[in-house]
C-alpha positions in Angstrom: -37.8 -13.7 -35.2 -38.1 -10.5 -33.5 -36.1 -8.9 -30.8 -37.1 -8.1 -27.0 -35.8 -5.4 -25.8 -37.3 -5.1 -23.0 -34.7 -8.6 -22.3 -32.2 -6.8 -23.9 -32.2 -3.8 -21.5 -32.4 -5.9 -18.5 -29.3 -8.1 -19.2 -27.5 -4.8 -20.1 -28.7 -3.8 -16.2 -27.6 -6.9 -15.0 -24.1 -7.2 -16.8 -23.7 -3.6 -15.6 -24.4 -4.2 -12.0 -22.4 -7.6 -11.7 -19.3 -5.0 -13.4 -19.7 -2.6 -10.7 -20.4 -5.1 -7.7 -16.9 -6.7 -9.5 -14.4 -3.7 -9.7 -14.1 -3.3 -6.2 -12.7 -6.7 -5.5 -10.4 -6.2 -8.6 -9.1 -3.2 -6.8 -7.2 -3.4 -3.3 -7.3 -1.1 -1.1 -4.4 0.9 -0.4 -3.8 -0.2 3.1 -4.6 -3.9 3.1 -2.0 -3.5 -0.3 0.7 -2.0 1.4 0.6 -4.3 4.5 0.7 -7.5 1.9 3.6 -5.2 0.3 5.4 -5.6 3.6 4.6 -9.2 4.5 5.9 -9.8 0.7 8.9 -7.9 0.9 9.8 -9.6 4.4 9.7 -5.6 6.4 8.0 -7.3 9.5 11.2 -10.0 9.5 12.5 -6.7 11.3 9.8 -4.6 12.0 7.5 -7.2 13.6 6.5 -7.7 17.0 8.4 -8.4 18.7 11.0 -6.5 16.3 14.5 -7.5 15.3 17.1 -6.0 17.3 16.9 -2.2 17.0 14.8 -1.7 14.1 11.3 -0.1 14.9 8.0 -1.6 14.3 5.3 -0.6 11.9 3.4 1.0 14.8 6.5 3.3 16.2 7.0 4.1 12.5 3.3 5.3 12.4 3.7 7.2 15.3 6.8 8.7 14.3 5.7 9.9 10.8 2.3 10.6 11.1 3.3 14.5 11.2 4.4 14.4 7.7 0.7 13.7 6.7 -0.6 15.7 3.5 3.3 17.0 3.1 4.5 15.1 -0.2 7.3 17.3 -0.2 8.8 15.4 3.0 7.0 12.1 1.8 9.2 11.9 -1.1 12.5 12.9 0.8 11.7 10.1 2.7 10.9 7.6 -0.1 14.5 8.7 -1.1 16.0 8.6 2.2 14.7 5.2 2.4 15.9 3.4 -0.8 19.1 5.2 -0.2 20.3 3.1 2.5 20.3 5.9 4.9 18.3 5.0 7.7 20.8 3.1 10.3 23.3 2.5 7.8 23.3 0.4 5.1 20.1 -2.0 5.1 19.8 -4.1 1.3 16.4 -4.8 2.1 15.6 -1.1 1.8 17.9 -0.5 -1.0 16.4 -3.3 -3.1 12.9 -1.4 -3.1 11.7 -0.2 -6.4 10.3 3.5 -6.1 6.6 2.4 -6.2 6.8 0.0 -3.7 8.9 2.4 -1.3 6.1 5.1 -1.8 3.2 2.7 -1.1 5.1 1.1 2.1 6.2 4.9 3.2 2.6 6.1 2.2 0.9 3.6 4.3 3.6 4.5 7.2 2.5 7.9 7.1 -1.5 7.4 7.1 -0.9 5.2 10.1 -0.5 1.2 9.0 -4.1 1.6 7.9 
């Protein structure tokens, strides 16, 4: 019985091309991740619209941090300041953020809830 491989070439092509039409949808984008990371960890319970008492919303946030753009110096003073508890006090839900998840949430702050 002897071998094709002319076949053999183009189901390598094929297998290849269904892999890289498939990585893609195994990896999320950063911004659609980080707003499921926020819906997840309940952030638009406060910073929704319309937003829970003082608390700002995801787009004020945007606007307010969208200076500190390509400065991870002042990106990860702010991932600290965050899971500190030190924005208005004492908040658990901020607090109970592992350090990955508070640099994607403050990451996708900073490039603008994109």
């Amino acid at each position: 019985m002897a071998f094709d491989t002319r076949l053999s070439g183009a189901l390598r092509r094929t297998g290849l091309t269904a892999l890289g039409l498939a990585v893609p949808l195994l990896l999320p984008a950063p911004a659609s991740a980080s707003s499921q990371l926020a819906l997840d960890k309940g952030c638009y319970k406060c910073h929704g619209n319309p937003p829970r008492k003082s608390a700002p919303t995801f787009a004020e946030l945007t606007s307010r941090y969208a200076r500190l753009r390509s400065n991870a110096d002042a990106e990860s003073a702010l991932v600290e300041k965050l899971r500190q508890g030190t924005f208005f006090g004492h908040i658990d839900a901020h607090e109970r953020l592992s350090q990955e998840d508070a640099q994607r949430l403050i990451r996708w702050i900073i490039e603008g809830g994109r």
